[in-house]
N, C-alpha and C positions, 0 to 999 in steps of 0.2 A: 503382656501383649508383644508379638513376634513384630518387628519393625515391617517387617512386607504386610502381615495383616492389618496395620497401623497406615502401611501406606495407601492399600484397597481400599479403607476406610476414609483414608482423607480424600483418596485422588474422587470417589462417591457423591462427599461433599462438594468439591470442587465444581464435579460436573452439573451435581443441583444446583448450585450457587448460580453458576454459568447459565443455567438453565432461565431461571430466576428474573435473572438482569435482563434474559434476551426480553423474557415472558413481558415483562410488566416494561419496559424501556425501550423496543424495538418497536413502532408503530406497526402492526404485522394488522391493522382492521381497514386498510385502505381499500378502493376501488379500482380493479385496474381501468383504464381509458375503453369503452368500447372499440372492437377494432374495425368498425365504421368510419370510427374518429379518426383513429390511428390510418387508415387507407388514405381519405380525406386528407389529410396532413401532407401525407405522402407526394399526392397530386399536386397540392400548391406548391411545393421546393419547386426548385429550379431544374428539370430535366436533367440538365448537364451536370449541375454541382452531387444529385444523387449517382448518376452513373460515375463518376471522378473516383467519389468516396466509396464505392462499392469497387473500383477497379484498382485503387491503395491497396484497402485490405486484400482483398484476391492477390495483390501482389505481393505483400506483408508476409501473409499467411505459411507457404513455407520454410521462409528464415524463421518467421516465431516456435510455431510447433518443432520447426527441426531443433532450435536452440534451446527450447526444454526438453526434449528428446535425448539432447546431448548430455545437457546439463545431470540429466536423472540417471541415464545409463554411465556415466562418469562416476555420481556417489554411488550406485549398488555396486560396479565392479572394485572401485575403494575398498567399501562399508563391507561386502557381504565374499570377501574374498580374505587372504593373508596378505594381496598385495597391499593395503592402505594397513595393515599393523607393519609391516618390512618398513614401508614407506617412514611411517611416521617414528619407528628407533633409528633409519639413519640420518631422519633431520635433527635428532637429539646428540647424535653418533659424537660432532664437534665440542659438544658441551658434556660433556662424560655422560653420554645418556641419562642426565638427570631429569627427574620426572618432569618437572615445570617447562624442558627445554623439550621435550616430546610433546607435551599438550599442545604447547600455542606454536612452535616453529613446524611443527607438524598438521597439529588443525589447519597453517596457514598454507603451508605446503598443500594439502587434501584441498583444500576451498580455490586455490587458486588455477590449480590443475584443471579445475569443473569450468573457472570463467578464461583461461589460455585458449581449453578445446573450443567453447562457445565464442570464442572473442571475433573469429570471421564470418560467423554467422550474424551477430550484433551489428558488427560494418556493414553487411549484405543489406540488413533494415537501413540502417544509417542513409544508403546509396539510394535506396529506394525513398527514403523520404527526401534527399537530396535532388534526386530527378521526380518526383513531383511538385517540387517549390514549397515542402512543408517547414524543410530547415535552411539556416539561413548563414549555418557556420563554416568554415573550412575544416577541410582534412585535420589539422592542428588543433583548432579549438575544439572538436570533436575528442580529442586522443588526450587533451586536458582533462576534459569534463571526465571519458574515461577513467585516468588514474586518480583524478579528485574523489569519485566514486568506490574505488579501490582503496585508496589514503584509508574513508572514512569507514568502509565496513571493515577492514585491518583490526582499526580500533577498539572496532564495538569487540570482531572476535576475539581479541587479545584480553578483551574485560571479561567476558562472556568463559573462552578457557582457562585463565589463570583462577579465576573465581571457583569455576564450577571443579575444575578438576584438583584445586585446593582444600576445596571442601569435602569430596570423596579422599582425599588423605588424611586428611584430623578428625573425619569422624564417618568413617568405615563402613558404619553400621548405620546410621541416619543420616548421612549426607542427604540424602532427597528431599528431607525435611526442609534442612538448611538452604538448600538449590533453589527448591522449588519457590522459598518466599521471597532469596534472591532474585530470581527471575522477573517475580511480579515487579520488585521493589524498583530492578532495572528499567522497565516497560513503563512505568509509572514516568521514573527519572528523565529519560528520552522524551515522553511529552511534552515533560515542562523544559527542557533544553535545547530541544532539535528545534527551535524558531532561531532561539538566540547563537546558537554556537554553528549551527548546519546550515541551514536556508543563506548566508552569507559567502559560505561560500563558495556556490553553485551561482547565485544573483547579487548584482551591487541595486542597493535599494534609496529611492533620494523621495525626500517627502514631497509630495503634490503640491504645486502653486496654490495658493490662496485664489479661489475663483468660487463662481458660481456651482458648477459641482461639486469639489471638495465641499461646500457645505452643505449642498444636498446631500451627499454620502453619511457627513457626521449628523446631518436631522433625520435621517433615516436610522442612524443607528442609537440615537437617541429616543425617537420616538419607537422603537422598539424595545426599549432597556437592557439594550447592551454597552458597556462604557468600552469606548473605545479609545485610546492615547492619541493615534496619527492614522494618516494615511501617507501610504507608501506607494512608488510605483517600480517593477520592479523592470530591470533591464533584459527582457526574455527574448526583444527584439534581434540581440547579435546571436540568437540563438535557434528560434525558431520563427515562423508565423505566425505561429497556435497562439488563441485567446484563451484568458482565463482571467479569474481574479481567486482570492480566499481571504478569510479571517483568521490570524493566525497570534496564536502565544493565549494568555492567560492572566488574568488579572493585570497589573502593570503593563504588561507588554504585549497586550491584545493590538492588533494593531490591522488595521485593512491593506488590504495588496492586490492593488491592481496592475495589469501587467501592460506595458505599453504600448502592445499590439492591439491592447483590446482599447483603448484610446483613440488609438490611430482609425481603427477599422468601425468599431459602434457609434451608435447616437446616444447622450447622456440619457436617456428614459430605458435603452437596452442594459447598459451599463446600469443601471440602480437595479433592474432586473436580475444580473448578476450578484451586486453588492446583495441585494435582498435577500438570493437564496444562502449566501455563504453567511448573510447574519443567521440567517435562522439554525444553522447549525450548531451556532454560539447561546441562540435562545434555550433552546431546545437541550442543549449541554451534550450534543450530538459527541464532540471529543471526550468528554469524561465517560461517557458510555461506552465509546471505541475503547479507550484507557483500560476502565474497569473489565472490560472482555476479554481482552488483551494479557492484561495481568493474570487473569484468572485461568486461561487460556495456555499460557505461559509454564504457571504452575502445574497444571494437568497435566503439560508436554514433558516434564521434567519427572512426574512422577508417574506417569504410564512407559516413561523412559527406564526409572528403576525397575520396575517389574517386570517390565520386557526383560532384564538381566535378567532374568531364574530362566529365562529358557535355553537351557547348556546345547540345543544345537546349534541356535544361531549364533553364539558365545566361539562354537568349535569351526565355523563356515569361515567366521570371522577372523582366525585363527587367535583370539583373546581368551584371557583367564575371566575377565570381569567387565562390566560394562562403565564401571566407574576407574578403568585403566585408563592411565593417558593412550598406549598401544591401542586402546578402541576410539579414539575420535573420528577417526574412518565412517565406525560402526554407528554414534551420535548423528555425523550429521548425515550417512545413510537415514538414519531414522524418520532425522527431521524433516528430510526432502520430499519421502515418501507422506509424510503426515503432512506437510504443507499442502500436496498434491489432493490429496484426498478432504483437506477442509476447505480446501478453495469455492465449492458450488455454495456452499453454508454461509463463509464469509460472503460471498458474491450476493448472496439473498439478503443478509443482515444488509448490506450496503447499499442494496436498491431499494428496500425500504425505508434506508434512513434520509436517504438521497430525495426519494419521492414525498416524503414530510417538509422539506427542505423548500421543495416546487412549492407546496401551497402554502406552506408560510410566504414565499416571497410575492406567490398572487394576493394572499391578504394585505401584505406590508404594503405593498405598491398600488393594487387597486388597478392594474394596467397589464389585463390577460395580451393585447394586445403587444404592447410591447417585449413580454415573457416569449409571445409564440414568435416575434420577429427575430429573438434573440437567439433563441435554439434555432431556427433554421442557418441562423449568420455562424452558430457554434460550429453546426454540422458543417456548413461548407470551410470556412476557414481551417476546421483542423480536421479535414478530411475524416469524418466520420462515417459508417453506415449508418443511415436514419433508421432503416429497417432492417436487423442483421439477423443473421442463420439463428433460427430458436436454441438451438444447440450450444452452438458458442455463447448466446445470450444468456443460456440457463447455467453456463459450467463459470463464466467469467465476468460476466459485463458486471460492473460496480456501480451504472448509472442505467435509471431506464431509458431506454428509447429513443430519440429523438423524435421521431411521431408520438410515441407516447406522452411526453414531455408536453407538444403542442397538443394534440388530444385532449388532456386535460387541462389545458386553458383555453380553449374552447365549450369543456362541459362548466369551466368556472363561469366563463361568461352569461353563459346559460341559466346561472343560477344553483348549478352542481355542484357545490363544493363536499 
């Protein structure tokens, strides 16, 4: 068997596999909210705090489009020219043009290039959520966070080139193989370590006082059966306004994180609201499903990567011999930018189903539709949300339904609709 025919055949399974997990693990049998409800919902907000949040995003909305805009026309002209192979032999140039020094001083080159040109676009959001009181940092703290963000995907693509483009040298002819279980094996690892090694230090985290709520939270997550270590609160305040909480880590180090905005701003019956829906993500094993998707997702991207090599025009656009040269990483993360782009509505659907499983576990847990619909209108306004956004944008991106949706359905729960 010819290794590309080998690989057809794997990357087949891949995407049944893929198929598979979504099929049977994605709650995909829910009801949407009538959008009676959803109108409804709408009416009760607060006049002003909907007009707010629709007048953010309206103002958002240019610097974001434009910044993927930039962002995407940056990798094709790279990827899909000779400039990004030029590019990437003379950041090798100092190190005898040795492969390894082409892959990753070059990948980093090409990646960095894309977030330079988008970097004043980025600020433009920044200024924008800084004159509507969304954030709470300086100039400086902003420009930390910035290169903290930088620091750490450096990282990853330094694993991520050194790896992949190591493997297309020892083994020529099946590196895809080897890549692609890399990739997953990667994607896997990053779950179980981005709580304990990342989230620290973006947030300082200090455990919750001994009170009446910290053990509400832990008999909530108890009588749910999820074991939980601690609760945490996290410091989000020097940083934003925006509420939120999550359940984050795994076995040992599962641990609740509430953020101390949302302290400040909810009533303890909102806040278990919150806790609630983020247990049920943990019930549910909502992350090992993201995981397993991900991984398998990973592997696809890697082996629809291979095969894309055999096609000698875009090889020759590229000005590259082969798609597993270092000289092509240009051409890689062209790839990847495009494919991210195009799975995005997919992912956005996986997410708002899994998201909306997430709602009625927490009205089960809690038993307090009321409190749930108090909460989502305090989410919307605090972190300036559109309750009701453009279909469009909601069908290509939104990760969360609704916020009338959100309340909608806990309203039909009260009802007895679950």
């Amino acid at each position: 068997m010819t290794p590309r025919l080998a690989a057809a055949l794997t990357l087949g399974a891949v995407l049944l596999a893929g198929t598979a997990v979504a099929v049977l693990l994605v709650p995909w049998r829910g009801v949407p909210a009538p959008r009676a409800d959803q109108l409804a919902a709408l009416r009760d907000m607060p006049a002003d705090a909907v007009a707010r949040g629709r007048a953010f995003h309206a103002d958002l909305r240019p610097a974001t489009y434009g910044a993927a805009a930039v962002g995407l026309v940056v990798a094709l002209v790279l990827g899909l020219t000779p400039l990004g192979s030029r590019l990437v032999a003379l950041c090798g140039r100092p190190l005898g043009g040795h492969w390894l020094a082409q892959a990753v001083l070059g990948g980093l080159a090409v990646a960095l290039a894309g977030s330079l040109l988008t970097l004043p676009l980025v600020a433009w959001r920044y200024r924008i959520a800084r004159r509507y009181g969304l954030s709470t940092q300086d100039w400086g703290g902003w420009l930390a966070d910035v290169l903290k963000g930088y620091a750490v995907s450096a990282v990853l693509a330094v694993l991520f080139l050194a790896g992949f483009y190591t493997l297309t040298r020892l083994a020529p002819r099946w590196w895809w193989a080897w890549a692609a279980a890399g990739a997953a094996a990667l994607v896997v690892l990053l779950s179980f370590v981005f709580p304990v090694l990342v989230e620290p230090v973006f947030n300082r985290f200090t455990p919750m006082p001994d009170g009446p709520l910290r053990t509400e939270l832990m008999d909530l997550a108890r009588r749910d059966g999820v074991p939980v270590r601690e609760v945490l609160v996290a410091d989000a305040s020097r940083r934003s306004r925006a509420v939120n909480a999550y359940v984050s880590g795994f076995g040992a180090t599962r641990r609740i994180v509430v953020y101390d905005t949302l302290l400040e701003q909810a009533d303890p019956a909102e806040v278990r609201a919150v806790v609630a829906h983020e247990l049920g993500h943990a019930h549910d094993g909502d992350v090992i499903t993201g995981t397993v998707l991900g991984a398998l997702g990973a592997a696809g991207a890697v082996i629809a990567l291979y095969l894309l090599g055999g096609w000698a025009a875009l090889l020759r656009r590229a000005g590259v011999d082969a798609i597993g040269s270092p000289r092509a990483v240009a051409l890689v993360l062209a790839v990847g930018a495009v494919g991210g782009l195009l799975a995005g509505p997919a992912q956005a659907l996986v997410s708002r189903r899994i998201e909306a499983r997430a709602d009625r576990h927490a009205l089960d847990l809690t038993g307090d539709p009321a409190a749930f619909a108090a909460m989502q209108a305090r989410l919307s306004a605090l972190n300036l949300s559109d309750p009701d956004p453009n279909r469009w944008e909601y069908l290509l991106s939104a990760t969360h339904p609704s916020t009338v949706e959100r309340m909608a359905a806990a309203a039909a729960y009260r009802r007895g609709q679950r």
